[in-house]
C-alpha positions in Angstrom: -19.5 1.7 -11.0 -20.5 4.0 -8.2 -18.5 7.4 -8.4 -17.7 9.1 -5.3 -19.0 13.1 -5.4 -15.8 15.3 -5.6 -16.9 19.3 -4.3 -14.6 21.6 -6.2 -15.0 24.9 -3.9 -13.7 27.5 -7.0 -12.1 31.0 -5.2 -12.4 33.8 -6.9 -10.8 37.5 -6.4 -10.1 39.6 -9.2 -10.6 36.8 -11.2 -12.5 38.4 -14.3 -9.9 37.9 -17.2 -9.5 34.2 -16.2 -12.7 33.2 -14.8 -14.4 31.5 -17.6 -11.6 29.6 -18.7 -10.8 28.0 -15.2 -15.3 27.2 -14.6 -15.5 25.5 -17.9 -12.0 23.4 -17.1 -14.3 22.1 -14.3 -17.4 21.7 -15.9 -15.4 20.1 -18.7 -14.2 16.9 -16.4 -14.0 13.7 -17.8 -15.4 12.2 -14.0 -19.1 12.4 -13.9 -20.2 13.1 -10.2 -18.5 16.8 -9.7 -20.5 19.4 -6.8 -19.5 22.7 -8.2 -19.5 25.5 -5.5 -18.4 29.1 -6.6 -16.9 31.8 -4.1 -16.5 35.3 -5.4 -15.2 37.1 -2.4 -16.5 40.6 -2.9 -14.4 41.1 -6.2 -13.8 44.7 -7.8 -13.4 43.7 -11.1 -16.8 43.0 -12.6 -15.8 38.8 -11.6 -19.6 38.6 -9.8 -21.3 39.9 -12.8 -19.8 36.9 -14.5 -20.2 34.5 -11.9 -24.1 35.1 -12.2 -23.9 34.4 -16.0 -21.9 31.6 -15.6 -24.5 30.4 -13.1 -27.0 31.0 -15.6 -25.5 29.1 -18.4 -24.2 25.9 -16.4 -27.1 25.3 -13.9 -25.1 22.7 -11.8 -22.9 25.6 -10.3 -23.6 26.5 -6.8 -22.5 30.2 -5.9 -21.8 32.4 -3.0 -21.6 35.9 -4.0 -19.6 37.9 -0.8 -20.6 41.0 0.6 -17.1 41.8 1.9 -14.0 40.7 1.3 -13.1 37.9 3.8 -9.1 36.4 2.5 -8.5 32.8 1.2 -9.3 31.1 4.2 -12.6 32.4 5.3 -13.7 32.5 1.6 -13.0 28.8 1.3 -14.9 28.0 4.6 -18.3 29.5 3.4 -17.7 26.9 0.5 -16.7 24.4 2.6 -20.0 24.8 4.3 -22.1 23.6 1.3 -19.8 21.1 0.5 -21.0 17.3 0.3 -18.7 15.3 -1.3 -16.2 12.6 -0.2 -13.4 14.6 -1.9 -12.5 18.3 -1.8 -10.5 20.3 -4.4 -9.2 24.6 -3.3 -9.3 25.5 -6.8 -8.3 28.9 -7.8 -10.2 30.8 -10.8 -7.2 31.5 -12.7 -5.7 28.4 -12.9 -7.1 25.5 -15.4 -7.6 21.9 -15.1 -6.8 19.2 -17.8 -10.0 17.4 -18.4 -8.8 14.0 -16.7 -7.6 15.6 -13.5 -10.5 14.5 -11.7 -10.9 11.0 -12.9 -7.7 9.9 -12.1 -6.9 11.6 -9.0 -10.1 9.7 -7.8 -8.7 6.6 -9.5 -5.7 7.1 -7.7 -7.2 7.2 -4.3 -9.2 4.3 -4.6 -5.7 2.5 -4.6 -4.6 3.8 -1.5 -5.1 2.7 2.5 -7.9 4.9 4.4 -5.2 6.1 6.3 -3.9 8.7 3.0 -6.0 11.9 3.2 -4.5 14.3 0.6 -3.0 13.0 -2.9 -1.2 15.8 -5.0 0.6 15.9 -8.3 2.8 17.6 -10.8 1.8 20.9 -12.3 2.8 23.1 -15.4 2.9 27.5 -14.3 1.5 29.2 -16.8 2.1 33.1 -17.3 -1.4 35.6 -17.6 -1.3 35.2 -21.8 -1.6 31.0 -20.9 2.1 30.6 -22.2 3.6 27.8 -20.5 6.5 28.9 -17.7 7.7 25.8 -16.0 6.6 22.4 -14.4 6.4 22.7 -10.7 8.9 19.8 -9.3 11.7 19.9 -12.7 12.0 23.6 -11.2 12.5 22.5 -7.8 14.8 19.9 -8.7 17.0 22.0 -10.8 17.1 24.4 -8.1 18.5 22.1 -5.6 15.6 22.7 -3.4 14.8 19.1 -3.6 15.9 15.6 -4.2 12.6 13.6 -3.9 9.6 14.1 -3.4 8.3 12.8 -0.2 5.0 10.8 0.5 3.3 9.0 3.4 4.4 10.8 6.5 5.2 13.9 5.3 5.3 16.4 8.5 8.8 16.5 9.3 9.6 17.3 5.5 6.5 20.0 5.2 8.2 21.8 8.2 11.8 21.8 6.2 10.9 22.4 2.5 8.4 23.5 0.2 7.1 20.8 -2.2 3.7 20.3 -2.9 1.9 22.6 -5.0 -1.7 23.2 -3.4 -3.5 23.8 -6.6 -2.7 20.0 -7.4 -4.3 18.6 -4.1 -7.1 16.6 -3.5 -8.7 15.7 -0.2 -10.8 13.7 1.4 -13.3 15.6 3.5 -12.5 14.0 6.7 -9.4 15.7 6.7 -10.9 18.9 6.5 -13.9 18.3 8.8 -11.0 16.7 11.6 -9.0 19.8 10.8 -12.1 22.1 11.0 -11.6 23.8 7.9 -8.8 26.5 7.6 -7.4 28.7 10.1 -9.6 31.7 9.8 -6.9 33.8 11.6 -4.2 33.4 9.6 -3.4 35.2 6.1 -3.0 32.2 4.0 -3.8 28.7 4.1 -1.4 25.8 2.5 1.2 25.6 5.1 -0.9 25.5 8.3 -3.2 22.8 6.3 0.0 21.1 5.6 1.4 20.8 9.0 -2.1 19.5 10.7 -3.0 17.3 8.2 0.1 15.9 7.6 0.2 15.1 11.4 -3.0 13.2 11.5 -3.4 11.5 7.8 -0.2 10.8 5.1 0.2 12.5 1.7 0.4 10.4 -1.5 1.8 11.9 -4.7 0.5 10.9 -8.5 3.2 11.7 -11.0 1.0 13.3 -13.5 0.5 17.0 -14.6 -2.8 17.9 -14.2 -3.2 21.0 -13.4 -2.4 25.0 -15.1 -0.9 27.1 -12.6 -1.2 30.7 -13.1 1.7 32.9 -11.9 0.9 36.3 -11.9 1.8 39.5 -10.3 -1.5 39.6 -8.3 -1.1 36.8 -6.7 -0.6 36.0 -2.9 2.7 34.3 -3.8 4.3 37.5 -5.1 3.8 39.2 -2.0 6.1 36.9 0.2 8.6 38.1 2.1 8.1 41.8 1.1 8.5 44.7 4.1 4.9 44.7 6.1 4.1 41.0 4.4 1.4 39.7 6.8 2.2 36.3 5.7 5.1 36.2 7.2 3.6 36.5 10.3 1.4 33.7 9.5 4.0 31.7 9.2 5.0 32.4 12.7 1.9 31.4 14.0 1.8 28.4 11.9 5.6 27.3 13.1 4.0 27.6 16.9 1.5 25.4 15.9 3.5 23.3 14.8 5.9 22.9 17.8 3.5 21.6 20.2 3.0 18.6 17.3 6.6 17.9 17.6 6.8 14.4 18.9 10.8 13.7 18.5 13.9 15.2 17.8 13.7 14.4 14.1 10.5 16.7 13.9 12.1 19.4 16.1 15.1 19.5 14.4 13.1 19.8 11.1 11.3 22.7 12.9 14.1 23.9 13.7 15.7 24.3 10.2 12.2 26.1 9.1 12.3 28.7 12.3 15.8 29.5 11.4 15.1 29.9 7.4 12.6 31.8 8.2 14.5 34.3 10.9 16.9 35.1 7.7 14.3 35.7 5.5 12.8 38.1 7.9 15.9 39.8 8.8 16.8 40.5 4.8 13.3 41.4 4.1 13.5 43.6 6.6 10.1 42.4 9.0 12.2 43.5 11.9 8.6 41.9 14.5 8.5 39.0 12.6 12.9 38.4 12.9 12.8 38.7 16.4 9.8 36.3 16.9 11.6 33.7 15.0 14.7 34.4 17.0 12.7 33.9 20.4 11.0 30.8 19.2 14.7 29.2 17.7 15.7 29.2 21.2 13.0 27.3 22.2 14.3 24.6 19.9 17.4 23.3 20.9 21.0 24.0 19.7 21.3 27.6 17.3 24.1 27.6 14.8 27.0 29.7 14.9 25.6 31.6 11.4 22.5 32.6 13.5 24.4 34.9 15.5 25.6 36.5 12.5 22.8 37.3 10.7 21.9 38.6 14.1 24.5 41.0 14.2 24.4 41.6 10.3 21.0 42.8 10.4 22.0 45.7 12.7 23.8 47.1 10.2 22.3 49.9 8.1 22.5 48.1 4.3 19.4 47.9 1.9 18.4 44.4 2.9 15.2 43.9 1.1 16.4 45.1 -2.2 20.0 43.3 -1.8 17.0 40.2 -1.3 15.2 40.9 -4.2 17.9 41.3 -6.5 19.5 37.6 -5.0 16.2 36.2 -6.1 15.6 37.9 -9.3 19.3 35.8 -10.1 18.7 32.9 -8.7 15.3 31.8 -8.4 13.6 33.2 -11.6 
């Protein structure tokens, strides 16, 4: 049976402690026909010096070995650049993969239409020791934050709520060529990736856990929302984006919901730039709620926002 090449484009940055571990989880694959293209982008932690000897020991790895520092999303490009296969994987060097991820996600994909480009799963967060923390969608069910989990069209619910863990993705490279890699200007990459792919191709979702998340406290998700977070005015950019995409009321209204969830956050992080953009754009986007106006006026007053914030979410959301 022909096997269609997967190109796992492996990121690393400060990687060193976990490097191995995640390069061999790949190597390791139960699927045969793996591209294997490694990005250390310009590390301080002795992660090059291992990428070398990894390159050494498992001559199938490609690598690209950064001068500077370039962020996530140019760091992915240069890999993307090499990249041949029918399917792409963003895999981050301090996660792991079970040894069947590949296999099956491929399996998976052969059973759907042409017109599915991305097909994501369940995951298991692992803390820096490998202990395991959580699985990705029993946490976001518990919390409320969701119900289901959508598939097919997904863009109205992409610009509402968070639900797809990007480690777990796989995609085929015509999204990505169509969406002409990631947004080099922006400071991350899965939400903007999200909301143009999910405009062009649909999402499917393989109930397996397949991938080993790592949560860790130098990681670009523990930065969110802090005062100065440059993420945050990504997100900004990307909700712009995503307004011209808007085709109905549905989508705007979703929009809407985002813009205004992400006004509060910016208020009580204390990102007073980023608050008011949100508040200029949630005007462009059709009725405001009363509860706007009072986080409006709340925000004036002189209270320790970020820190009332971060104690909320310490309670709530650990």
């Amino acid at each position: 049976m022909n096997q269609p090449l997967v190109s796992v484009i492996c990121l690393c940055y400060n990687h060193k402690p976990f490097l191995r571990e995640a390069v061999e989880s790949v190597v390791r694959q139960t699927y045969g026909n793996i591209q294997i293209i490694l990005v250390d982008d310009a590390s301080t932690d002795g992660s090059a010096q291992l990428v070398q000897q990894l390159v050494t020991e498992y001559k199938q790895i490609q690598s690209i070995l950064l001068p500077v520092n370039l962020g996530n999303c140019k760091a992915f490009n240069q890999g993307l650049a090499l990249a041949t296969g029918d399917f792409i994987i963003d895999f981050a060097t301090d996660d792991v993969m079970k040894p069947e991820r590949i296999e099956k996600q491929v399996d998976f994909f052969s059973q759907q239409r042409p017109s599915v480009g991305v097909v994501f799963t369940d995951a298991i967060y692992i803390d820096v020791e490998g202990n395991q923390i959580r699985s990705h969608f029993e946490y976001l069910k518990e919390k409320k934050l969701i119900d289901r989990i959508p598939t097919g069209n997904v863009f109205p619910d992409v610009l509402t709520t968070y639900f797809i863990c990007s480690p777990t993705m796989m995609i085929r490279r015509e999204v990505l060529i169509a969406l002409n890699g990631y947004d080099e200007s922006l400071a991350y990459e899965d939400f903007d990736f999200w909301v143009r792919a999910s405009r062009l191709y649909k999402f499917a979702f393989l109930d397996e856990t397949l991938t080993l998340v790592r949560k860790s406290s130098g990681s670009m998700s523990a930065g969110w929302y802090k005062k100065g977070d440059p993420q945050l005015h990504s997100t900004y950019l990307i909700c712009c984006k995503a307004k011209g995409l808007c085709r109905n009321e549905v989508e705007l209204s979703a929009l809407r919901h985002r813009v205004l969830y992400e006004f509060r956050q910016a208020v009580f992080s204390e990102n007073k730039t980023e608050a008011k953009q949100f508040a200029t754009l949630a005007k462009t986007l059709g009725r405001i709620p009363f509860s706007f106006s009072l986080v409006r006026a709340a925000s004036w007053l002189p209270l320790p926002w970020s820190q009332m914030r971060s104690f909320y979410h310490r309670i709530f959301y650990r």
